[in-house]
N, C-alpha and C positions, 0 to 999 in steps of 0.2 A: 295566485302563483301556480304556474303548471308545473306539471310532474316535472320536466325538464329542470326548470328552474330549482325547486326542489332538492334534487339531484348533485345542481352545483354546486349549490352552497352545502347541504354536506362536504363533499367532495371539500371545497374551498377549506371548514374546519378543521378535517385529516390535518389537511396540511400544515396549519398553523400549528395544531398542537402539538408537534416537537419544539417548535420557539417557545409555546407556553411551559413545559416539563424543561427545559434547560433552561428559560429564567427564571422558575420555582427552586432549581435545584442552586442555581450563583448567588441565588438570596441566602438560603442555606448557608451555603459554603462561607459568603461573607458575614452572616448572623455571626455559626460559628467562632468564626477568623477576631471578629470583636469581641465578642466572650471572652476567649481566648488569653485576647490583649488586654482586658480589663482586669481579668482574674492574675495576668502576670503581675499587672503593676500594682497588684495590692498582697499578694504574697508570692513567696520564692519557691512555694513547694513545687508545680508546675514545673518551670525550668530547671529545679532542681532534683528532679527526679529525670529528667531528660539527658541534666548533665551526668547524674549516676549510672545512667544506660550503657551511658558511649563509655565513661569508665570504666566503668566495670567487664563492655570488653577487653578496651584494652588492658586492663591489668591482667585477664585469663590470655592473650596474648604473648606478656611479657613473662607471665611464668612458665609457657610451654617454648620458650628462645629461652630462659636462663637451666633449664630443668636438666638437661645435655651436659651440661657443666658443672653440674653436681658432680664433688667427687665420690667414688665409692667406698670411703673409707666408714666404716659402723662410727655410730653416733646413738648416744640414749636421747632420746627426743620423746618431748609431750608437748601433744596441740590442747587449747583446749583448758588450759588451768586457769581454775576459777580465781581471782585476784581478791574479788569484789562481790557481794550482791548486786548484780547487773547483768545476769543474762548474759549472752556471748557479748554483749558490747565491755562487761572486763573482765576478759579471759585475757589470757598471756601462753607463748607456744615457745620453748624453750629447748638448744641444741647444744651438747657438748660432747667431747671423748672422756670425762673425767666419771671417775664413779660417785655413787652419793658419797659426800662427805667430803670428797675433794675439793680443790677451790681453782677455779682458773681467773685471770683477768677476764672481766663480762661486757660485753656491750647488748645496748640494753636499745631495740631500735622503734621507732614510733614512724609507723605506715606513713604515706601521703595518702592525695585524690580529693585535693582542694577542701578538704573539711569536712566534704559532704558526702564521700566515699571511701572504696577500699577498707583492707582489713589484710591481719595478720601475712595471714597466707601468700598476698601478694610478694612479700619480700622473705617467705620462706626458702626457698630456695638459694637467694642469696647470702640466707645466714649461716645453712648448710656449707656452702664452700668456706663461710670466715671461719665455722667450728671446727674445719677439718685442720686449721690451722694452730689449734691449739685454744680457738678462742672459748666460752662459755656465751651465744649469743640466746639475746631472749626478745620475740616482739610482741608487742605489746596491742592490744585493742582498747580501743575508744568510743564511748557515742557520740554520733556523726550529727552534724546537723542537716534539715531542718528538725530531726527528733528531740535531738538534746541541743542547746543555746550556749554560748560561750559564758562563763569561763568551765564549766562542765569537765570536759574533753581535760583540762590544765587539773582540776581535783584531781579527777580520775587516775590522772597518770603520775599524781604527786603520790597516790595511792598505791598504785603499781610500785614503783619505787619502795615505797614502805614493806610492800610487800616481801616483796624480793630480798631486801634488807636482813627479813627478820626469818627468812625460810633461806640463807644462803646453801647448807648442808643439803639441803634438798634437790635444790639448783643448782650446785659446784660453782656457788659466785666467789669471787673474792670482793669483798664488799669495801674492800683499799684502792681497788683496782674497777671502778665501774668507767665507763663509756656513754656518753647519751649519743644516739645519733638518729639522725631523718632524715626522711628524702620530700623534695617538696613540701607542703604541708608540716607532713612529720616534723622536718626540719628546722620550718617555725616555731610549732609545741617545743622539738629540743632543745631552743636555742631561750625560750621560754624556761623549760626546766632546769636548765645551766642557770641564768639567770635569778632564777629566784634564790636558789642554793646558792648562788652568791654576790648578793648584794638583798643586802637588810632593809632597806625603804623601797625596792622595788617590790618585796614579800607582802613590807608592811599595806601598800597600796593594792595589792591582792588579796590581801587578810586571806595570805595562805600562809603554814607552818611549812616549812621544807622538810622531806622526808630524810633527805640525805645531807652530811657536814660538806662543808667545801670539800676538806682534804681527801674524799670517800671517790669522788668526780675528778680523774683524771686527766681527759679528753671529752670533747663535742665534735662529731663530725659531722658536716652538712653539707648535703647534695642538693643544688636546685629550689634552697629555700626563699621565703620571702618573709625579709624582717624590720620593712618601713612601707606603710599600711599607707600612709598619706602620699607617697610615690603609684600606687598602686590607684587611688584616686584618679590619677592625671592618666591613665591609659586610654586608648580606643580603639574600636574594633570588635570581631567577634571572640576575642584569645581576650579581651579586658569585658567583655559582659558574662562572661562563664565564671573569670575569677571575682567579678564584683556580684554576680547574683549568689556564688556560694560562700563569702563573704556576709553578706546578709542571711544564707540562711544558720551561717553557725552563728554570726554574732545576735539574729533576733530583730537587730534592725538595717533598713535600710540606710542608714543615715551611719556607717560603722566611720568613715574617716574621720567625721566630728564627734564621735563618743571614745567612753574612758576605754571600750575594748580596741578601737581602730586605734588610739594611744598605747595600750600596753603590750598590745601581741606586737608592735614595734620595737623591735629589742635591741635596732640597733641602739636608740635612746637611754636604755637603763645596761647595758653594758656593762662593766666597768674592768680597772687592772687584775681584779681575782678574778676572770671568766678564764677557764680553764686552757690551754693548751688546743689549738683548730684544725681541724682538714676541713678546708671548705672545696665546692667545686662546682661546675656549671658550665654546658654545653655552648657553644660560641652561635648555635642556632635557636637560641631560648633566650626572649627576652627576659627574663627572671634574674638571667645573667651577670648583666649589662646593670640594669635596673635597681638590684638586689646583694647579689653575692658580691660584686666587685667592692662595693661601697661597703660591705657587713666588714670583707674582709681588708680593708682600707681601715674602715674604724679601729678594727681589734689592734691593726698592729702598729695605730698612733697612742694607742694605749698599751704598749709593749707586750700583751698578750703575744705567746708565739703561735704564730700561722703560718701553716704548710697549704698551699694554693695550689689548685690546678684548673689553670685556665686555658684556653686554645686562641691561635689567635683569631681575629675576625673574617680572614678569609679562608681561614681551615677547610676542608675540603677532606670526607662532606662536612653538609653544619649540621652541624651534633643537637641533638633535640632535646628537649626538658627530658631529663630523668635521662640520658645515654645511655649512663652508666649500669642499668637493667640489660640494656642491649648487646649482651654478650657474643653478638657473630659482629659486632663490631671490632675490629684493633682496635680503636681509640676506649673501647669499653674496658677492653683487655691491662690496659694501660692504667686507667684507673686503678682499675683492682688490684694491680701490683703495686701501686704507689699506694691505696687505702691498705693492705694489708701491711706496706712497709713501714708504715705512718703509726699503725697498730704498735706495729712490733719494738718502733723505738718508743711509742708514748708507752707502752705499756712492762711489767717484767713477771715474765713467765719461772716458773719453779723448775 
């Protein structure tokens, strides 16, 4: 071989080995990419931590659109109160105009963020506007899944409740006069916590004690809930793999529409004519809608439960998204809150 020759064929490998370092690096990339896929389909943390990402902007989002709307009126407020031995997962943040010892009607509200997110904070700000109203509001935290497993999060909050109960003077509750409500998620646990406080075999099948009597649970309000688990099975898309992977990660298994959890956190099913007095409500651009509220609130009022609804119609304009009702530069947001506040004020009776 002459030096020429030599010469080429270096020359010749230069060349090549940019094809060789970009098929080392596609291997790579799709090793990874399998990994990936394999570690999804055998636990929910992964995407579960992906879904808490996106959430969790957007709930710091929704609290700097609702914050403007705060009114100024002074309120005694604490974040922060320990409920439970659990580390900020059960703490409670609590708003009123009343001084200690007072007592106003309370609504007591339980976060969303599909199970596996959010916390207090998110719907502080919207509890400030209902306290300036006279109300005594308190939210509540929970351990979220994949950390804590269903029914977890339902203790916890039967716990909150007891709490609260037993420190009303503290918290200006009138403990005659309580509210469960939620938004999304929340919605579900509330519609849960209703539920249990009233009807006895649905408890019993919990082997939970309820904290609170029937007569103590005035109203349920629910924004954008989901309360038949096995409808939620039948969805598809990327809007049904978010709520079905966070679904698994609070229930523990992947298998939740044929277990006793994807059975009980369906509340339309254990309902019954004591479920309290309803504001139910749901954007007309949110399947959860359609799917969920329409039917919840269908049920209640074939079971003469009273239900005050606020639905929009299907070609509303705009469509109103999961959760609107945060979305305070909306009118249609604005709308709600006059109607939840009114809803308040006739379920409720202020001193």
């Amino acid at each position: 071989m002459t030096t020429t020759d030599i010469a080429a064929e270096e020359s010749d490998i230069k060349k090549r080995r940019p094809w060789r370092r970009t098929k080392i690096t596609l291997g790579v990339i799709v090793g990874v990419v399998v990994v990936v896929a394999i570690v999804a389909a055998i636990t929910p943390w992964p995407s579960a931590m992906l879904i808490r990402a996106v959430f969790e902007q957007g709930g710091a989002a929704t609290v700097k659109e609702m914050t403007p709307y705060v009114p100024d009126e002074e309120l005694r407020e604490e974040q922060g109160v320990q409920y439970a031995d659990g580390g900020d997962a059960t703490t409670l943040d609590f708003f009123t105009q009343a001084a200690e010892g007072e007592h106003q009607p309370t609504v007591v509200w339980v976060h969303g963020g599909a199970w596996i997110s959010g916390e207090s904070g998110n719907v502080d700000p919207y509890l400030r506007i209902l306290a300036a109203q006279g109300y005594t509001t308190i939210a509540v935290n929970y351990t979220l899944g994949p950390e804590g497993t269903y029914p977890t999060a339902v203790n916890q909050l039967n716990g909150a409740l007891s709490y609260i109960d037993e420190h009303a003077d503290e918290l200006s509750v009138d403990t005659s006069q309580i509210v469960i409500a939620g938004d999304s998620a929340g919605a579900q646990i509330a519609s849960q916590l209703a539920t249990l406080i009233t009807n006895p075999r649905y408890a019993a099948l919990l082997d939970i004690e309820p904290s609170l009597s029937t007569d103590q649970v005035v109203g349920v309000l629910l924004n954008c809930g989901v309360y038949d688990l096995r409808a939620m099975a039948e969805l598809q898309g990327i809007f049904a793999w978010g709520l079905k992977v966070s679904l698994w990660a609070y229930t523990g298994t992947k298998d939740w529409s044929e277990m006793s959890s994807g059975a009980t956190m369906s509340t339309i099913e254990f309902v019954n004519a004591d479920f309290p007095p309803t504001y139910i409500s749901g954007g007309n651009g949110d399947p959860l809608t359609w799917l969920q509220s329409i039917p919840m609130a269908q049920r209640l009022d074939e079971l003469d439960v009273p239900v005050t609804e606020l639905f929009w119609p299907a070609p509303h304009e705009p469509q109103l998204p999961h959760e609107y009702q945060f979305h305070l530069d909306l009118p249609d947001a604005q709308e709600a809150l006059t109607q939840t506040i009114a809803w308040l004020d006739d379920t409720t009776t202020k001193n």
